[in-house]
TORTOR-951443 format. One record per residue (C-alpha): residue number from 1; residue in three letters; chain; x negated, y, z negated. Coordinates in steps of 0.05 Angstrom, whole numbers, plus 5000, padded with zeros to 4 digits. Each point is the difference from the previous one (the first is absolute). Layout:
TORTOR-951443
@dodren->NUM; lomi->ala; seza->A; u->X; v->Y; w->Z
...
//
This chain:
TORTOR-951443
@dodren->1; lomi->unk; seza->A; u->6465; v->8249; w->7031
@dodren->2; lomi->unk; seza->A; u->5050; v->4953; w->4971
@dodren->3; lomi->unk; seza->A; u->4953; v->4982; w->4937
@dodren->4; lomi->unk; seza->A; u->4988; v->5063; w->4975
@dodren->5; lomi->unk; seza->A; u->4993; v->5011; w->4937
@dodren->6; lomi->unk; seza->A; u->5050; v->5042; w->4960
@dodren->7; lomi->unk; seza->A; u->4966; v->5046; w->4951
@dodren->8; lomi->unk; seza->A; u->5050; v->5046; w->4954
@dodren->9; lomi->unk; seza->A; u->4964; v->5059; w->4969
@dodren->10; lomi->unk; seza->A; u->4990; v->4969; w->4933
@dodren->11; lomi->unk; seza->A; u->4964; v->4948; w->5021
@dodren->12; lomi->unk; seza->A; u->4967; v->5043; w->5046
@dodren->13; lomi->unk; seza->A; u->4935; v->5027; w->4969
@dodren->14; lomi->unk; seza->A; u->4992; v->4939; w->4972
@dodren->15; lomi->unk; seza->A; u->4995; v->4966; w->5063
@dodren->16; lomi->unk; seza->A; u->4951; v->5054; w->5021
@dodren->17; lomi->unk; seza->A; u->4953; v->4987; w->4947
@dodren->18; lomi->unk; seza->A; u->4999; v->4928; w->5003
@dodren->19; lomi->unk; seza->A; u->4983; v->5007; w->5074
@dodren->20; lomi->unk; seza->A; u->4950; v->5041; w->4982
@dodren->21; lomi->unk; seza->A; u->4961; v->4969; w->4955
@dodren->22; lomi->unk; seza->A; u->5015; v->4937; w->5036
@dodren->23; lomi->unk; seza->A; u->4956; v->5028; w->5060
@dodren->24; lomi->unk; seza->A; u->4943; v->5035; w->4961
@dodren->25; lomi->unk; seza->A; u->5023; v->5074; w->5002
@dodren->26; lomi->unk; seza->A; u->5012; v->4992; w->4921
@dodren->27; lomi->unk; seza->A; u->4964; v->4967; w->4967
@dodren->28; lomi->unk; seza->A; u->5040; v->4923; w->4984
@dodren->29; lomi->unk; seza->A; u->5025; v->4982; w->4927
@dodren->30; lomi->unk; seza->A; u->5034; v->4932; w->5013
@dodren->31; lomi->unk; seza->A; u->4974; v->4937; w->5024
@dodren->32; lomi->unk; seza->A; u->5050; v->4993; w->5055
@dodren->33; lomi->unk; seza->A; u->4976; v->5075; w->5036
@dodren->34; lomi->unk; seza->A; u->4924; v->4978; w->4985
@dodren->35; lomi->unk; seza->A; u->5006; v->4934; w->5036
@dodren->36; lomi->unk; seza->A; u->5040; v->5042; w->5056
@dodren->37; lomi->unk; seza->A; u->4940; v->5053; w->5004
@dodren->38; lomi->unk; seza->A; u->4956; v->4948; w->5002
@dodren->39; lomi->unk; seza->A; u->5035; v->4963; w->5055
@dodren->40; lomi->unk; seza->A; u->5000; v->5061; w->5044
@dodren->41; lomi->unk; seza->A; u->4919; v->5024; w->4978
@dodren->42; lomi->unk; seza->A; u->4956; v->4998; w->5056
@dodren->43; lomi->unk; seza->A; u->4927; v->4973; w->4972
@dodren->44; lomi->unk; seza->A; u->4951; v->5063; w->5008
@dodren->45; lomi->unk; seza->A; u->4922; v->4965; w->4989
@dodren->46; lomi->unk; seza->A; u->4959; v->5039; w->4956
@dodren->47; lomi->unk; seza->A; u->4940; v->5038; w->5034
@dodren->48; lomi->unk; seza->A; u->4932; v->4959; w->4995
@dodren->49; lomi->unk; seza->A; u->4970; v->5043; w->4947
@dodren->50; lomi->unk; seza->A; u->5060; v->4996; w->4945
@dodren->51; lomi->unk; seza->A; u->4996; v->4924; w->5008
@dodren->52; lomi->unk; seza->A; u->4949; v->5007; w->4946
@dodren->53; lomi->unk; seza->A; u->4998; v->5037; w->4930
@dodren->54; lomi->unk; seza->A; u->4930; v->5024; w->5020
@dodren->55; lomi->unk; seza->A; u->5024; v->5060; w->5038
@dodren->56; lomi->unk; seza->A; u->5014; v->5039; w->4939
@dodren->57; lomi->unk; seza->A; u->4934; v->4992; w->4973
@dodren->58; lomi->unk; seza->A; u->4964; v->5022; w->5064
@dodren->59; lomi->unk; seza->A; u->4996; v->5070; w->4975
@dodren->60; lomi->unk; seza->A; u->4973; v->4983; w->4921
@dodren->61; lomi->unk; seza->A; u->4952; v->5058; w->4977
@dodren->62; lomi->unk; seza->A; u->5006; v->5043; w->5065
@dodren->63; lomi->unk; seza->A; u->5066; v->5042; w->4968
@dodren->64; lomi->unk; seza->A; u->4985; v->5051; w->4940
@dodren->65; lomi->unk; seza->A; u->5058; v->5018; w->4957
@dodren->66; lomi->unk; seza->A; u->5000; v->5072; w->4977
@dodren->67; lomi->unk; seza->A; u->5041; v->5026; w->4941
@dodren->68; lomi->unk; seza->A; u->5034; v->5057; w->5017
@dodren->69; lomi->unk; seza->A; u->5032; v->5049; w->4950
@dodren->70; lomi->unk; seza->A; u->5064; v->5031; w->5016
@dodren->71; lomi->unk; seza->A; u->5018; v->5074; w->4975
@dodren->72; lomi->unk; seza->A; u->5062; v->4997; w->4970
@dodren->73; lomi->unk; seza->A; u->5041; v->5062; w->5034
@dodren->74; lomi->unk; seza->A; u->5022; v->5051; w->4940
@dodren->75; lomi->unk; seza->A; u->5026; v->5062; w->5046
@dodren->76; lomi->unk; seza->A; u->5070; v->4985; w->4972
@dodren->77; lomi->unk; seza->A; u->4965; v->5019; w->4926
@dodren->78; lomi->unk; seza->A; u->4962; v->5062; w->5020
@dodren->79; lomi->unk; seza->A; u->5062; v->5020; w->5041
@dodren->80; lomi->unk; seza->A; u->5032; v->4995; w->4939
@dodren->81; lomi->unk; seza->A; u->4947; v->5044; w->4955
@dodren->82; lomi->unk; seza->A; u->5000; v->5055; w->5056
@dodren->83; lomi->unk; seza->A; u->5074; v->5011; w->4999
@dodren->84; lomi->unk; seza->A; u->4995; v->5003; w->4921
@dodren->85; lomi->unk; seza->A; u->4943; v->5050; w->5005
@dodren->86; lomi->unk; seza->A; u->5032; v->5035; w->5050
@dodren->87; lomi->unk; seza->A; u->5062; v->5010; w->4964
@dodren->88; lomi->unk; seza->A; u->4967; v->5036; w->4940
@dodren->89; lomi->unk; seza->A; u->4998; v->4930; w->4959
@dodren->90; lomi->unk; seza->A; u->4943; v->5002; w->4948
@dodren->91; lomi->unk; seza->A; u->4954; v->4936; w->5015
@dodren->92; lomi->unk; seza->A; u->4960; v->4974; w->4930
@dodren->93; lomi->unk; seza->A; u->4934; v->5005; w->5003
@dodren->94; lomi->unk; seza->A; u->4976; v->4925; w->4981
@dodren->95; lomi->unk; seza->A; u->5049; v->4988; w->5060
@dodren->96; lomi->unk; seza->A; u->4967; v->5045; w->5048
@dodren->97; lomi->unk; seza->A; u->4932; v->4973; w->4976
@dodren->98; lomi->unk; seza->A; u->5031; v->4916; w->5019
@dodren->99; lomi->unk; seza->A; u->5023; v->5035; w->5067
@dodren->100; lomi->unk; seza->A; u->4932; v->5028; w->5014
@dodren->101; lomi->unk; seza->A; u->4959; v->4930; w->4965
@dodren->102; lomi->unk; seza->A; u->5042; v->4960; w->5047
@dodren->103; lomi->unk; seza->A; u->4995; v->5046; w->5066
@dodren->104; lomi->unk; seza->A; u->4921; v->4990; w->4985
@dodren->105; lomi->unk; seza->A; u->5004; v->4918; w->4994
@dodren->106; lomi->unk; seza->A; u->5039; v->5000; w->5065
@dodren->107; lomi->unk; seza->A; u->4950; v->5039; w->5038
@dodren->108; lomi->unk; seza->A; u->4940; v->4952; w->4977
@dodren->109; lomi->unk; seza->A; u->5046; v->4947; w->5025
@dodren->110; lomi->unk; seza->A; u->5018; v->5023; w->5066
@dodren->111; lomi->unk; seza->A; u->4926; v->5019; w->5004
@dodren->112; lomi->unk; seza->A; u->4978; v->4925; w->4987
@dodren->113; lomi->unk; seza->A; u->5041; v->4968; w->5053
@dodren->114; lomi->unk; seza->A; u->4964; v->5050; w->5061
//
């Protein structure tokens, strides 16, 4: 107990992070807390099959990749022309006719992904 170490509170966090990183639970930026990490590592083998590049080939032409198309969510937007034709708010008519056009190309969307 006669050795220990006094730490003010400036130096403090700083302490704390060098410990830290010096034992692995942050990731190490000097030389000094890598070669401290790597003193206290323990060696973990790799498993048998990652020995070998080969393992990620194993499954080559078995997996399909699909192209899925996502719906982008406009129910803020029709909200928004509902509370304008609900408050007596005159809608143009080559707007009401985009409304309706792109309603339509959503449904043949949504339609295409089922």
């Amino acid at each position: 107990m006669k050795d220990k170490i006094k730490i003010y509170n400036e130096d403090f966090e700083e302490y704390l992070e060098n410990a830290l990183k010096s034992y692995g639970y942050i990731f190490p930026t000097t030389d000094k807390q890598m070669s401290c990490y790597e003193e206290n590592m323990e060696e973990i083998p790799l498993p048998k099959e990652f020995e070998s590049p080969d393992f990620a080939f194993v499954n080559k032409g078995k997996m399909k990749l699909e192209k899925k198309h996502i719906i982008k969510d406009n129910s803020e937007a029709d909200r928004n022309w509902a509370l304008a034709a609900r408050e007596g708010k005159d809608i143009p008519e080559d707007v009401l006719e985009k409304m309706k056009k792109d309603k339509e190309e959503a449904k043949k969307k949504q339609d295409g992904n089922k």
